[in-house]
C-alpha positions in Angstrom: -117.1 167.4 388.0 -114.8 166.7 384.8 -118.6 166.5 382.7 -118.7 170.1 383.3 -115.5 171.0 382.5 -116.1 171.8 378.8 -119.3 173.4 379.3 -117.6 176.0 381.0 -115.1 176.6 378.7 -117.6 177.1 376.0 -119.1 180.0 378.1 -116.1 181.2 378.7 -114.9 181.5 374.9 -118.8 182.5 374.2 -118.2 185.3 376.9 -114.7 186.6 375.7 -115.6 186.5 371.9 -119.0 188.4 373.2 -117.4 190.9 374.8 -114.6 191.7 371.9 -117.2 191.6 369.4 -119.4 194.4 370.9 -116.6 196.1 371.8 -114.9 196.5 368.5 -117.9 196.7 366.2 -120.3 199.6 365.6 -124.1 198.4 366.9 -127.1 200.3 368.0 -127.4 200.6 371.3 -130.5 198.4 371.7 -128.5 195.1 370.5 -124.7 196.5 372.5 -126.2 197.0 375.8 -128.1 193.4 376.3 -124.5 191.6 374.2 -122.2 193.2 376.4 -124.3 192.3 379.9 -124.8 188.8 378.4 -121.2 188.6 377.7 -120.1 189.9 381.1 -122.4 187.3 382.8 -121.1 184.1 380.8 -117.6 185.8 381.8 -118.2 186.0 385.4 -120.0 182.9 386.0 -118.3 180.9 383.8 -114.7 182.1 385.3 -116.6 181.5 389.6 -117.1 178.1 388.5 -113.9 177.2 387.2 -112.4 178.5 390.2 -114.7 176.1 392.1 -114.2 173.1 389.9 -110.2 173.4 390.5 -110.7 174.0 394.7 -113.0 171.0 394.9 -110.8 169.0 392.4 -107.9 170.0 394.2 -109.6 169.6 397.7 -110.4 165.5 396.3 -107.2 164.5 395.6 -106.0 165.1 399.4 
């Protein structure tokens, strides 16, 4: 589990700067749309599997 550790806090970062950058910068609607759902995704997932690499890593040290 510790391998995937920084793998998803590269999508996390990748997610959040996503997300701020389509949100604070003037794009066409055709490039925003896709940007923001990528960046919502990466969020999302990213954030589900952290929460799940912390329970089991918690869970193993009982």
């Amino acid at each position: 589990m510790v391998k995937n550790l920084p793998l998803l806090m590269a999508m996390l970062v990748i997610g959040i700067s996503t997300v701020s950058i389509t949100l604070n910068t003037q794009m066409p609607e055709f490039i925003k749309i896709p940007l923001e759902i990528v960046g919502t995704v990466l969020n999302t997932w990213s954030l589900v599997a952290l929460i799940l690499h912390l329970g089991i890593k918690n869970l193993s040290k009982i």
